[in-house]
N, C-alpha and C positions, 0 to 999 in steps of 0.2 A: 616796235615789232609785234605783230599779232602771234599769239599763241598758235605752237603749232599740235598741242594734243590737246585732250578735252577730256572730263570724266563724272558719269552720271551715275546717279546713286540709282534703283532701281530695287524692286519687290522682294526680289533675290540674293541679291550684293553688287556690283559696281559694273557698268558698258565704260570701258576706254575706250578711247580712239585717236585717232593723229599719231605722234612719232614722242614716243618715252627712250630721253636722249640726256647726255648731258646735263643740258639746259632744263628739263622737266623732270627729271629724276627725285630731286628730293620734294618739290611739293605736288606730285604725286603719288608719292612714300608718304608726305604728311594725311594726303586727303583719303586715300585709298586704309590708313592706316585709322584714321577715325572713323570711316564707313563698318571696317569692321567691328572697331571696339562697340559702335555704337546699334548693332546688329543685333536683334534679339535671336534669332535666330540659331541652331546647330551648327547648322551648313551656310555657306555661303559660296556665291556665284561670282567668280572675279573675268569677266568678258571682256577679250580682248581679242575676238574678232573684228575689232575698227583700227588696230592699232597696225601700222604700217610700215612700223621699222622701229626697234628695239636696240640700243645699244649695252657696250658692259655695264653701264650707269644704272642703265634702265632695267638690266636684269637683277643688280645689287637691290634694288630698292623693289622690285617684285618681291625676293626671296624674302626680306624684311617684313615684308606684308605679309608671305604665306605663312612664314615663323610665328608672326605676334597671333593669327587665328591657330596657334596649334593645337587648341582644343576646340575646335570647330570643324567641321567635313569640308574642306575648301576644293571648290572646283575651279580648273583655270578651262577658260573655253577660247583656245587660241585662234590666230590667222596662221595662214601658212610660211608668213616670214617670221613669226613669234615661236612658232610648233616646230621649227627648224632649229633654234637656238635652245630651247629648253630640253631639244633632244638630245643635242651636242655636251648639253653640260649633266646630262642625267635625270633631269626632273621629268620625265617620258616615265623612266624606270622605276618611280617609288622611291627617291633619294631624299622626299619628305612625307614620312608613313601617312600625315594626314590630308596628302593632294595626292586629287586623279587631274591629272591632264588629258585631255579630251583633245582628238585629232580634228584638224579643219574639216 
């Protein structure tokens, strides 16, 4: 079965894209989670305007990812199905002092 998300490391920090579910959750968790370790950088850019559909799995392993940079200025740059969930659960609000969430 072909992979249904994808994820590239980039200048900034990481462009997701496809559907972080279930089934991609943790080795998205894993990849996204060595992108930042491996980041020289302050800040870092987690893109996820490609990403199409996000489940509870996929939000778990988000939040994992923006915890382990929490000494880094993490941006999340959502889709409008991702920007929708992250509102629902607080992460819009500052409920991790070191992410801005960025509207579609």
């Amino acid at each position: 079965m072909p992979s249904t998300w994808g994820l590239d490391r980039t200048a900034t920090g990481i462009f997701v894209r496809g559907e972080v579910d279930l089934s991609s959750a943790e080795p998205f968790a894993e990849e996204a989670s060595r992108a930042v370790m491996e980041a020289p950088a302050t800040g870092f850019l987690v893109d996820l305007s490609g990403v199409t559909f996000m489940d509870s799995a996929g939000l778990r392993a988000l939040i994992e990812v923006l915890e382990l940079g929490r000494w880094k200025d993490m941006i999340v740059q959502s889709s409008p199905q991702v920007f929708t969930l992250l509102h629902l659960v607080g992460l819009t609000d500052g409920a991790l002092p070191n992410v801005v969430v960025r509207p579609p």
